[in-house]
C-alpha positions in Angstrom: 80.2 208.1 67.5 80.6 204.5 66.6 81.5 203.4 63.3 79.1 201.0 61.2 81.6 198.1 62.1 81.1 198.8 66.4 78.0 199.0 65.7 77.4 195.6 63.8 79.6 193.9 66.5 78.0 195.2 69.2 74.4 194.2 68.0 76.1 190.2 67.5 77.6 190.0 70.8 74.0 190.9 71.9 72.1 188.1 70.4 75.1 185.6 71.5 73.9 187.1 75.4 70.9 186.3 74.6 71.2 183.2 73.6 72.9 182.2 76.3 71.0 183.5 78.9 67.7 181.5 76.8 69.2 178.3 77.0 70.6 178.6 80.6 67.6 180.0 82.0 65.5 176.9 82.4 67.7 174.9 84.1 67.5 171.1 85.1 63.6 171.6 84.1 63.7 174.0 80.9 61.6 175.3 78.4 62.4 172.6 76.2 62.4 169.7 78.8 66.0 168.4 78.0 67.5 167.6 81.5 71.3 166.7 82.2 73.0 164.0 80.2 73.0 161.1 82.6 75.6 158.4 82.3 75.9 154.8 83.6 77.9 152.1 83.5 77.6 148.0 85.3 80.1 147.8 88.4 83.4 146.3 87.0 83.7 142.9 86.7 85.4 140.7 89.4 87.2 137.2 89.5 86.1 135.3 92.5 88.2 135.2 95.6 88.6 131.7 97.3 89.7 130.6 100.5 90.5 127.4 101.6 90.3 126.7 105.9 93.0 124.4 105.6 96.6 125.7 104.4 98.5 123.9 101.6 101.2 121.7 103.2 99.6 121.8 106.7 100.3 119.4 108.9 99.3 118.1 112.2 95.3 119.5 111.4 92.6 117.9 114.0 90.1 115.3 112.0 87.3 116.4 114.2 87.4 120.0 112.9 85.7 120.5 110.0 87.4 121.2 107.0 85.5 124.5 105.4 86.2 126.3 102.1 84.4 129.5 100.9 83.7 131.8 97.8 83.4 135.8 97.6 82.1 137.8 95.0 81.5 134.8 93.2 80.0 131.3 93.8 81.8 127.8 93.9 81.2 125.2 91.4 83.1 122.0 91.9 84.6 121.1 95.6 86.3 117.5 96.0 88.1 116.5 99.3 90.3 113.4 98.1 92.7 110.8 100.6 95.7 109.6 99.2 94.1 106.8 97.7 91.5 109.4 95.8 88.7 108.5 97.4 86.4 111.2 97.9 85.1 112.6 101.2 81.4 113.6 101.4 80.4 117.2 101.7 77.7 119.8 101.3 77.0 123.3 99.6 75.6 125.7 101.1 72.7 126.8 99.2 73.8 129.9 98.2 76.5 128.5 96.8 79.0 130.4 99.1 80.3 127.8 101.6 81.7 124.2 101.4 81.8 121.8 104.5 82.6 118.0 105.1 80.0 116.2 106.2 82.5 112.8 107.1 85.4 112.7 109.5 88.5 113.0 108.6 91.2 109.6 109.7 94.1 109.9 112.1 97.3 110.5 110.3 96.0 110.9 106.6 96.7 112.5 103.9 94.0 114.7 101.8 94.5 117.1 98.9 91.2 119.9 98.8 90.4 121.2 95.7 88.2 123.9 95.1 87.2 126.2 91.5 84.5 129.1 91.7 83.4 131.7 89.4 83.0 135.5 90.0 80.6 137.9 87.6 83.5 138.2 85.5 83.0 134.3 84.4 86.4 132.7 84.8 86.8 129.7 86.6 89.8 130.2 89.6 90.6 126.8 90.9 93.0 126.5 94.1 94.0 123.5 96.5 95.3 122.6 99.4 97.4 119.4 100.7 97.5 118.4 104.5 98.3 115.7 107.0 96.0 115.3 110.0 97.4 114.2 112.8 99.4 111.4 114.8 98.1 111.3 118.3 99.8 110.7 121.5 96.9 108.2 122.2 93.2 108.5 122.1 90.8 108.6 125.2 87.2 107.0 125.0 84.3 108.6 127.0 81.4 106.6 129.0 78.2 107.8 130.1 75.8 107.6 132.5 72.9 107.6 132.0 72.9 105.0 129.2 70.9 105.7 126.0 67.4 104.7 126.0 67.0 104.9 129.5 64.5 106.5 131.9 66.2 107.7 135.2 65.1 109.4 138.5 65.2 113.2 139.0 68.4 113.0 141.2 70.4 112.1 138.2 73.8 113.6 137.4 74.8 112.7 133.8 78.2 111.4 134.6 81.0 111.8 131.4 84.1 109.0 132.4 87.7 109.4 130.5 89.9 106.9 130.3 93.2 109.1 130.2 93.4 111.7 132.4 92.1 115.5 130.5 94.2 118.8 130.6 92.0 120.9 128.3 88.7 120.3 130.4 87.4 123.7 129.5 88.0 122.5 125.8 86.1 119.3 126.6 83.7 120.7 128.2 82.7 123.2 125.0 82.6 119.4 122.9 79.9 117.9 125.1 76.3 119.7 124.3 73.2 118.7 126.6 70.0 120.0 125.0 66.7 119.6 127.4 62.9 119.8 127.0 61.4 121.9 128.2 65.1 124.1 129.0 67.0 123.6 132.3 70.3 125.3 133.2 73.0 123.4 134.3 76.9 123.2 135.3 80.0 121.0 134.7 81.5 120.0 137.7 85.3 117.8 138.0 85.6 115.7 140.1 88.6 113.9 139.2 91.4 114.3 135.9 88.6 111.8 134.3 85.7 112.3 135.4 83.0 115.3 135.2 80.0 115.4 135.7 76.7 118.1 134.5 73.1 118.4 136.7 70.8 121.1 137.1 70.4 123.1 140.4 67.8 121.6 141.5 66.2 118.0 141.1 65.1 117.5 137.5 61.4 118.0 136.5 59.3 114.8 135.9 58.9 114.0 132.3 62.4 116.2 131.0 63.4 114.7 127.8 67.6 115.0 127.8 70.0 114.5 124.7 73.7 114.5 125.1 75.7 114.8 122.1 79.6 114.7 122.6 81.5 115.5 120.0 84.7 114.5 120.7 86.5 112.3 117.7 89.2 114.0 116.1 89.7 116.8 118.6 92.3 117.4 121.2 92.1 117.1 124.7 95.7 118.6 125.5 98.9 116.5 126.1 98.6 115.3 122.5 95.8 112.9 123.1 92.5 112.8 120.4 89.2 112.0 121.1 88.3 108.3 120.2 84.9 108.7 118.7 81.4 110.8 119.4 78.8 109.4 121.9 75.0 110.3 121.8 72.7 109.5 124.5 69.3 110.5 125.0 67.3 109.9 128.2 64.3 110.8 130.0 63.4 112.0 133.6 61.0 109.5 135.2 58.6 110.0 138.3 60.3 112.0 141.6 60.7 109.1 143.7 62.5 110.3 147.3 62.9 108.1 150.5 63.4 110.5 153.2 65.2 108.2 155.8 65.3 109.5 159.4 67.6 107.6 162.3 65.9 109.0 165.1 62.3 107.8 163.8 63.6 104.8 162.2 61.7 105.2 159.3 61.7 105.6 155.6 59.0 107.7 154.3 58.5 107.5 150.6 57.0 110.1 148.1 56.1 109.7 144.6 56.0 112.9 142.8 55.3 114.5 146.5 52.6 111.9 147.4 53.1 109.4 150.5 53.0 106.0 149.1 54.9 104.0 152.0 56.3 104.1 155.3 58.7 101.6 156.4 60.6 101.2 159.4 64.1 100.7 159.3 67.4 99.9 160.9 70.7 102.4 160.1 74.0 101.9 160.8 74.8 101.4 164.4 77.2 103.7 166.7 80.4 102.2 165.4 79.3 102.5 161.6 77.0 105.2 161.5 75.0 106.0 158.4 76.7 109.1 156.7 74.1 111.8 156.4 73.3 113.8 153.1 71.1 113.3 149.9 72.4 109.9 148.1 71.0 108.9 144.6 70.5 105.1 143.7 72.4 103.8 140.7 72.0 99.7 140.5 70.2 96.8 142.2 70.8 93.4 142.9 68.0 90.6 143.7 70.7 89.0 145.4 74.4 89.8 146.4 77.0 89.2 148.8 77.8 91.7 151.2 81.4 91.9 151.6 83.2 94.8 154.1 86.5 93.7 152.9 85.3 95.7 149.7 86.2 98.5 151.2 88.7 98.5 153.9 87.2 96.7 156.9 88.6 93.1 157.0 87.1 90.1 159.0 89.3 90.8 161.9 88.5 94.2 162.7 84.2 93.3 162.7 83.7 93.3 159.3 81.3 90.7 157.5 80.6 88.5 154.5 76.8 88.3 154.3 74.3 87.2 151.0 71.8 88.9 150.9 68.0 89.8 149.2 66.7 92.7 147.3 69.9 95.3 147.4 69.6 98.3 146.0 72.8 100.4 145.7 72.9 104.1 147.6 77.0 104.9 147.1 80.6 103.3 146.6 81.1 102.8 149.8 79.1 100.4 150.5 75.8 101.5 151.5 72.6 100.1 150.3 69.0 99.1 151.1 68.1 95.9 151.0 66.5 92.8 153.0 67.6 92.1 156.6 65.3 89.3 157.9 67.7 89.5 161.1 67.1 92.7 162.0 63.1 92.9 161.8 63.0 93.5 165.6 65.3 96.0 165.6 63.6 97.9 162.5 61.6 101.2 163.3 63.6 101.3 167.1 66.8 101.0 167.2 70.5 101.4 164.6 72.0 98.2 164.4 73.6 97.9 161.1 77.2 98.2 159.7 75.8 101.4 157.5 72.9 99.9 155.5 69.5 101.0 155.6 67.9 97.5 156.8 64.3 96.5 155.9 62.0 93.5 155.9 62.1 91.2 153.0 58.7 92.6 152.1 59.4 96.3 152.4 63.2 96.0 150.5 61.4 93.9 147.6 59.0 96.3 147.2 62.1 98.9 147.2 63.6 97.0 144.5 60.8 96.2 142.4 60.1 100.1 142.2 63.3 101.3 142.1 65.2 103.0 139.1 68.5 104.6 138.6 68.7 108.5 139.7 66.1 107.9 142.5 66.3 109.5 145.8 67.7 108.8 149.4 67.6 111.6 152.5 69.4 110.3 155.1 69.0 112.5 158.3 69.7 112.2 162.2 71.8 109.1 161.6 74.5 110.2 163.8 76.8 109.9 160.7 79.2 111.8 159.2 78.4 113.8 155.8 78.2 111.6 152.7 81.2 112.8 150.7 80.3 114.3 147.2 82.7 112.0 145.3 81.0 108.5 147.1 78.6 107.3 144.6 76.5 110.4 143.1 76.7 112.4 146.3 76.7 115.4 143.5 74.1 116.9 145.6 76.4 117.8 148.5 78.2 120.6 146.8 75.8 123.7 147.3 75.4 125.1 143.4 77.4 128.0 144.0 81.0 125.5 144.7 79.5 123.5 141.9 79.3 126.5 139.1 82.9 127.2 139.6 83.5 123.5 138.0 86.2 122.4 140.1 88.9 122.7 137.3 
């Protein structure tokens, strides 16, 4: 038998069971509704973390590229971009307050000092800077285009981008030149030379395309140390689809205004000595009056050649060819090829040519007898089937 003491301690442990097991029992949701003892504290706090696109002491940095800075788990509060003379360059905040950019170009061979403060959640201002040279070109190139701004042009128009120093990084240059359209049309670079490049859709443009080239260029290297000169912008828009279809076997030019007949004229092509070369040739000036002159390009006096004024010319390539008036040659017009390469026509028919003629309209010269118009004479872009022209000719 248990003594009175085993008994007593016995009978306590019990009721400390007991008690255990009663507060225990309920759980998360227990008799008396207490749940766990939750805890919570605010994420530390952190200083903001800055970085500057340019590196302290750089040297040689590109003008043309943007000089950036940038804040993380904070927010910037004071950017200044400074030359050496402490004149501030102008620049914008993002508006969350997360990004800086310049908004002016940079000079060639400056000197700038960036400085930049932020502040994280843990409220202290950081402040860091940068110092940097840009850099001393070889030289600079300057870029041309055709068409110029303002301009309305026919749908055979390349848009024509001329250097004047020959380009070694033309897949860079090519990334600097954006061509927006409206509505959208796909299109392709395509070299034809160190200096020159030009862009056109596959097929002829659509009447009424609204085009806008922006080349951004100044400030950014073209490869063999040389810089662009400055940016160009030129907007233009796609005029009615005027195309002569000329045929030397018929004699005559047939021309349709946005696929409508509007004239037929006879005509007078390049005779069997100088045929007509055949191919799709686009028209880029006119003259009311000019002198034709074969020593131009490469047939002297001596060898047949000529020196001729004449009316009403309106421009078809480099080499040469154009239409224009040929009073001379009226009896021959619309029967027989007795020109040096030129598309003859009366006075009336070649003013009426020129008076409704515009840059980027269209020539089809076929059955002339004449060898194909090379791509490079003119804007004989056209001869290069789209799938050679894709490929871009680097």
């Amino acid at each position: 038998m248990l003594g009175n003491r085993g008994a007593l301690r016995i009978a306590a442990l019990g009721i400390v069971a007991t008690l255990v097991t009663a507060c225990s029992s309920g759980g998360a949701g227990g008799s008396d509704g207490a749940g766990p003892v939750e805890t919570s504290s605010a994420p530390p706090a952190k200083p903001v973390s800055l970085s500057l696109g340019v590196t302290d002491q750089a040297v040689d940095v590109a003008p043309g590229l943007p000089v950036v800075a940038t804040a993380a788990d904070g927010k910037l509060t004071e950017v200044s971009l400074t030359n050496a003379e402490g004149k501030a360059v102008s620049g914008q905040l993002s508006p969350d307050g997360l990004q800086w950019t310049n908004t002016e170009s940079l000079g060639y061979e400056k000197r700038y000092t960036l400085s930049v403060t932020g502040q994280g959640s843990d409220g202290k201002p950081v402040t860091k800077t940068s110092t940097f040279t840009t850099v001393k070109p070889r030289t600079l190139t300057f870029l041309s285009i055709n068409p110029l701004d303002g301009t309305t042009v026919g749908v055979g128009q390349p848009l024509g981008f001329y250097f004047d120093e020959p380009i070694a990084d033309k897949a860079a240059v090519e990334s600097m030149i954006s061509i927006t359209t409206e509505p959208k049309v796909e299109g392709a670079f395509y070299w034809f030379n160190e200096k020159e490049v030009h862009w056109r859709p596959q097929n002829f443009w659509t009447p009424g395309t609204k085009v806008t080239i922006d080349a951004r260029i100044y400030g950014k290297h073209v490869g063999n140390g040389i810089y662009g000169q400055e940016d160009r912008h030129v907007t233009t828009t796609i005029g009615d689809a005027v195309i002569h279809e000329a045929d030397g076997q018929t004699h005559q030019v047939v021309t349709k205004v946005n696929g409508q007949v509007v004239r037929t004229m006879p005509t007078s092509m390049g005779d069997a000595q100088n045929p007509t070369p055949v191919g799709t040739y686009v028209l880029t000036e006119k003259h009311s009056n000019m002198v034709m002159d074969s020593r131009t390009y490469g047939l002297s006096l001596e060898a047949g050649g000529y020196v001729t004024p004449v009316d009403w010319a309106v421009r078809m390539s480099n080499s040469g060819i154009f239409f224009h008036s040929a009073p001379w040659s009226v009896g021959d017009q619309g029967h027989r090829n007795v020109s040096h390469g030129c598309l003859n026509l009366s006075p009336e028919n070649a003013k009426w040519v020129f008076d409704n003629a515009k840059q980027g309209d269209v020539v089809v010269v076929t059955n002339s007898g004449g060898p194909r118009l090379e791509a490079w004479d003119g804007f004989g872009d056209w001869q290069v089937p789209w799938d050679q022209w894709v490929k871009g000719n680097r």
